[in-house]
N, C-alpha and C positions, 0 to 999 in steps of 0.2 A: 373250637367251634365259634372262633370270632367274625369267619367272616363265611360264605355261602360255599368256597372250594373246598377248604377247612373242615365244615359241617360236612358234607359230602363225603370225604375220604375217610373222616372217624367214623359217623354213623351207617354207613351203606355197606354190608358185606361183599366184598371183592367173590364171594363165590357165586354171585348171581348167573344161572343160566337161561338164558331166552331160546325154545325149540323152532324150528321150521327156518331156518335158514337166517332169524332176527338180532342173533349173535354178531352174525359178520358184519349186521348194518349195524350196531351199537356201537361195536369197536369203531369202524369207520368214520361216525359220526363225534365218537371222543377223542379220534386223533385230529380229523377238522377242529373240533371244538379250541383243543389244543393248540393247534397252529393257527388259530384264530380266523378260519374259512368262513366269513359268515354264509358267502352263497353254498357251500358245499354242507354247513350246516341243516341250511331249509330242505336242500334238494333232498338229503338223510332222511330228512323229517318226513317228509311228503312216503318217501320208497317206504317207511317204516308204518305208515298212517297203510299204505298198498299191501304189505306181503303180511299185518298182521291182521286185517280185517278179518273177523268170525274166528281165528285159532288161539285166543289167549283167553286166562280166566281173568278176575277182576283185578286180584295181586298181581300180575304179569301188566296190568294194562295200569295200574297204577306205578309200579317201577317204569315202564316207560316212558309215562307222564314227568318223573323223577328227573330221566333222564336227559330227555327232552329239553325240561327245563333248565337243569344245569347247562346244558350247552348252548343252549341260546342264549343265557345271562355269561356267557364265557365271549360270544361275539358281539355282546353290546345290546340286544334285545332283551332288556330289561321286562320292558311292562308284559312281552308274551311272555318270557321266564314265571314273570308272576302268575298268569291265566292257566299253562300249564301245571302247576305246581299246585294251585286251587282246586284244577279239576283232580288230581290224584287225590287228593281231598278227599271229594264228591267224590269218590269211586269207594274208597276204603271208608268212610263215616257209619254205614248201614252195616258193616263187615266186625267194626273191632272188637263187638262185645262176644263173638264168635271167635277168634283166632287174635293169640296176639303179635304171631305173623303180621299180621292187617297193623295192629296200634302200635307197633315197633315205626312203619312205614309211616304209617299217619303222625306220631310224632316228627320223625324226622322232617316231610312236609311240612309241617306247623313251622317248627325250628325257622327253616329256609325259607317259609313266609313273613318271618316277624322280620329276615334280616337282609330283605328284600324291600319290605315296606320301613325299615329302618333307615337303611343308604338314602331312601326319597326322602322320607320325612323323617330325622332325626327324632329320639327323645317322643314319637305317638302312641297315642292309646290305641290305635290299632295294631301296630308292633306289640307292641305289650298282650295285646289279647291273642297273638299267636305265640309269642314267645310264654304265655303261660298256659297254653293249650297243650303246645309240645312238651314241656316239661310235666303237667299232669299225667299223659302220657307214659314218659319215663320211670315217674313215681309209681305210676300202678303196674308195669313190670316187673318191678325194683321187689312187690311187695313179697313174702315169704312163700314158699311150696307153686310157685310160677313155673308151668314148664316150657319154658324159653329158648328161644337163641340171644344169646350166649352165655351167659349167666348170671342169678342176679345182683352178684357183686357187679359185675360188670354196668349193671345202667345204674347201682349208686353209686358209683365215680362218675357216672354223668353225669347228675342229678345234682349231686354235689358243684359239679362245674357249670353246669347250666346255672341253677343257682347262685354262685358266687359272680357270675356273668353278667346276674339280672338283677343284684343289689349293687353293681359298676356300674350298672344303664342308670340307676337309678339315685345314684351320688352324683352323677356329673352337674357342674353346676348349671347347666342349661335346665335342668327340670323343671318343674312347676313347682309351685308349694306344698308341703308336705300333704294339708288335708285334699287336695288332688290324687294324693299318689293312691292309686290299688294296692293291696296287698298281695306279696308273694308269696306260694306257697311255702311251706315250712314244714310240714311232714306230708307223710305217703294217706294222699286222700282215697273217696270210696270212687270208683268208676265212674268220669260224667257222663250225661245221657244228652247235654247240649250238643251243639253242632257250628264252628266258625262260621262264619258269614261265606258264602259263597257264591260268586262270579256266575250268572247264566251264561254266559260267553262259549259257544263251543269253537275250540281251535284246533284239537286234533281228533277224530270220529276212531277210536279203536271199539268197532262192537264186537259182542260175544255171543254166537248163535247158544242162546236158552237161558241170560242172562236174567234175571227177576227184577224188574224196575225199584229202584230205592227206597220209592213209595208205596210197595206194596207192602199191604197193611201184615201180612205175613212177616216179613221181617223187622217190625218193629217190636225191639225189647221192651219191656216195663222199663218205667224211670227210676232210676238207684235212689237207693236211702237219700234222704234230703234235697230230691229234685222233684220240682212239681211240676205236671204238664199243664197248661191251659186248658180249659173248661171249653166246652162246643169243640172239640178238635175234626177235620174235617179229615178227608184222604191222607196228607202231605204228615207225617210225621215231623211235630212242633214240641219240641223241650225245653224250656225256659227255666235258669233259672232265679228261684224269689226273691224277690231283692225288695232291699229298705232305701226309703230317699232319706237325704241327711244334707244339711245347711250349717252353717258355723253361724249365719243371724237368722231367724224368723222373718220367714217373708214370702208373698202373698205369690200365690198362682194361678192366671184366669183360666177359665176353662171355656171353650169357643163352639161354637157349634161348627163353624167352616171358617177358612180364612179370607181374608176380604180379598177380594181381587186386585191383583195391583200391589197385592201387598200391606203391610202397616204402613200407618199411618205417622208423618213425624213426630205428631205430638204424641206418639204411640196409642190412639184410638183403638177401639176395639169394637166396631159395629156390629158384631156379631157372639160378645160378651153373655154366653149364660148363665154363670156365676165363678165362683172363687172357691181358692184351698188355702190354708195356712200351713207351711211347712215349717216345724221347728223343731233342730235337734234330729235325732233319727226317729223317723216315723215308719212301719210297715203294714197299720190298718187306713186305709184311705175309703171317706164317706164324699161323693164325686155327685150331687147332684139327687142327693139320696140314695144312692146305691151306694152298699158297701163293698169296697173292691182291694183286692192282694194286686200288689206289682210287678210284674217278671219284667226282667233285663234284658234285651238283646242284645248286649256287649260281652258276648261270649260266658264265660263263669264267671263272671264278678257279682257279685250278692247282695253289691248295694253302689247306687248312684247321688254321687256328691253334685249338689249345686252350687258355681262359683259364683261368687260376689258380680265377677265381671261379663256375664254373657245372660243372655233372656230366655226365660225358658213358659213355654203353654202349654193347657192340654186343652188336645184335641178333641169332643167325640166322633167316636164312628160314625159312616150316615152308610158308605158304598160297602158293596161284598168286593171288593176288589184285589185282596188282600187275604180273601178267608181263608184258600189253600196254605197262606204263611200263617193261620193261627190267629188271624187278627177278622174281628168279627163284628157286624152292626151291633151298637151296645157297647162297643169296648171304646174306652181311653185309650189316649196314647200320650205321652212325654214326647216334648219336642224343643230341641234347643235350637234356634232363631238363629240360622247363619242361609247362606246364600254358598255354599261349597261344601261338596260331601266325597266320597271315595266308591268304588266301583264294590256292589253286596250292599252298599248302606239302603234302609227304606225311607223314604224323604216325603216328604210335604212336597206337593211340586204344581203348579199353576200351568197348563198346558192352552196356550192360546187359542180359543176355537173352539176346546174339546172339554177340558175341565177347569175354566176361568171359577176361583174362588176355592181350589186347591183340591188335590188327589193325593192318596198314598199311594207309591211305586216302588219298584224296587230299581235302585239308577246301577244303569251297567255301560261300561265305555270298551271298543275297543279298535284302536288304533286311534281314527280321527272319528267316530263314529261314537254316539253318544244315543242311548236308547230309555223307556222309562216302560219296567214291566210290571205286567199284572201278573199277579198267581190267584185263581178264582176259578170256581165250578160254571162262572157265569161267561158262557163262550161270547158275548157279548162286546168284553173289553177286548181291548186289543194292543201291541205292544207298538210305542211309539218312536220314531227314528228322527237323529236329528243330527246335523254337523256341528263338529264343534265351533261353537262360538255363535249358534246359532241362537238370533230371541225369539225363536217360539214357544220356549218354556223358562222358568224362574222355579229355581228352589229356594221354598221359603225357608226347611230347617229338615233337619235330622231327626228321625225317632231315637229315643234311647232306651225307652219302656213300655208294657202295655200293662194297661190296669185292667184288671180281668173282672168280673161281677161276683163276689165270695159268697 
């Protein structure tokens, strides 16, 4: 499972049947794949996008997504391999705690997204946050009286090998420092209720006449043992989970009401400064202004956010609804570490010239040349913003990493 063909052939059952005639385009489209066709590729793609519109259920239209994506990462199309494999994701995320059909598929995705965003960026903590998605996954198949395919001896020799995969990632000596490093799992956890970051981008439209939106509040499970949901929750099912901030020195963190426009300032000013936090050590009660607030992670299931010596980090308050649908609400904090580059799912700090000079939260989504910043909100108001790359009509000030909720 070292590299994405590898993961594919061990974890995908060779008995998969596709009905209505989507069989013959599959095959078709894995022997191009094969012979490295990339136009015969697309052309698959497009026929398979045509003959399965309204006849597949959610698992048929997520294996496609699978499949899809394998072969376009076979002819050099990396970054839609990745879009694809994201939205299979988004198909089976609302499904797994119902079938573990679904969380076999959904791991395997994860797997094939960490090792995707690995090839790009070596050694990241977004790798990491899929590759220990997948394997969570694995673990909760793995656990005893499971009634599975294949069996659950079977996914502890994954599990095992995933594992010793991801303590290799994590020896090489390119890594960071150790107080950097997340932790990997180490036994069979309880079922998470989070959800990977994911891509708004639609690339290939397979609907299903009677399908239940993912958002409807009917298929939303309670959160497992030791996951807590955010408070105010709105339509969008939001699972976060609680996480501690932890420093190796003590050291201060402004909290801002907006970011200045334009950006910081050299001398690192802060004209918008409403007061401060002292982080020392691991902290998980935060008093933000006189409110007391718990912290939840957005970096997938990680339980607690390290701050390095070497990079800036603020908190933000709330002011917009712009965000409310993702869980994020006027009132709420947010953690934000100070960079000007972010990854396609991240939610960003972001100055939008014209529209919201002195910073927005967005969710930044790229695809192809095309660079967008979205809103998720009940308030039809915002609207989603499109932009070339390379374009200056917006600057990202920083990355969210947490939101501090009101306890």
């Amino acid at each position: 499972m070292k590299d994405l063909e590898s993961t594919y052939h061990r974890l995908i059952p060779d008995a998969i049947c596709y009905q209505h005639g989507i069989d013959v385009l599959v095959n078709q489209m894995r022997q191009a794949a094969n012979q490295k066709q990339r136009k015969n590729v697309e052309r698959l793609i497009f026929a398979l996008k045509e003959a399965s519109a309204g006849k597949l259920d959610s698992l048929e239209r997520a294996q496609i997504y699978i499949e899809c994506g394998r072969a376009t990462y076979a002819v050099d199309r990396k970054e839609l391999a990745f879009q694809l494999i994201e939205q299979a994701v988004a198909v089976l995320n609302p499904l797994v705690t119902n079938a573990n059909e679904h969380r076999h598929f959904r791991g395997v995705a994860l797997w094939m997204l960490g090792l995707l965003v690995h090839e790009q960026k070596p050694l990241s903590l977004k790798a990491l946050e899929h590759f220990k998605g997948g394997l969570v996954d694995f673990e909760i198949l793995a656990l005893p009286n499971q009634t599975i395919w294949p069996t659950t001896e079977w996914y502890r020799a994954a599990c095992q090998e995933m594992r010793q995969q991801l303590n290799q990632y994590w020896e090489s000596e390119l890594v960071a420092a150790p107080v950097d490093r997340p932790s990997i799992p180490t036994q069979s956890p309880r079922p998470p209720a989070g959800e990977a970051p994911l891509s708004n981008t639609e690339i290939l439209h397979l609907p299903v006449a009677g399908d239940k939106s993912p958002e409807s509040p009917s298929e939303n499970p309670p959160p497992a043992s030791g996951v807590v949901a955010p408070v105010k929750k709105t339509s969008a099912r939001v699972e976060w989970v609680e996480a501690r901030l932890a420093v190796t020195r003590p050291r201060q963190l402004n909290i801002i009401g907006r970011i200045p426009a334009g950006g910081f300032g050299p001398d690192g000013q802060l004209p918008y400064r409403l007061g401060g936090i002292r982080i020392d050590g691991e902290m998980k009660d935060f008093n933000l202004l006189g409110v007391h607030c718990r912290l939840f992670s957005l970096r997938a299931n990680l339980g607690i956010i390290r701050l390095t010596a070497t990079r800036n980090y603020f908190i933000l308050k709330v002011v917009g609804d712009s965000l409310n649908r993702a869980g994020i609400d006027p009132g709420d904090f947010v953690l934000v570490v100070q960079q000007d580059t972010c990854e396609a799912g991240d939610i960003v700090a972001a100055e939008i010239n014209g529209v919201d000079e002195g910073a927005t939260l967005k969710i930044f989504n790229r695809r192809g040349r095309r660079i967008s910043l979205v809103p998720k909100s009940n308030n039809l108001a915002y609207e989603e913003q499109y932009f070339d790359q390379g374009s200056t009509g917006f600057s990202i000030r920083g990355v969210v990493l947490g939101v501090f909720k009101p306890h």
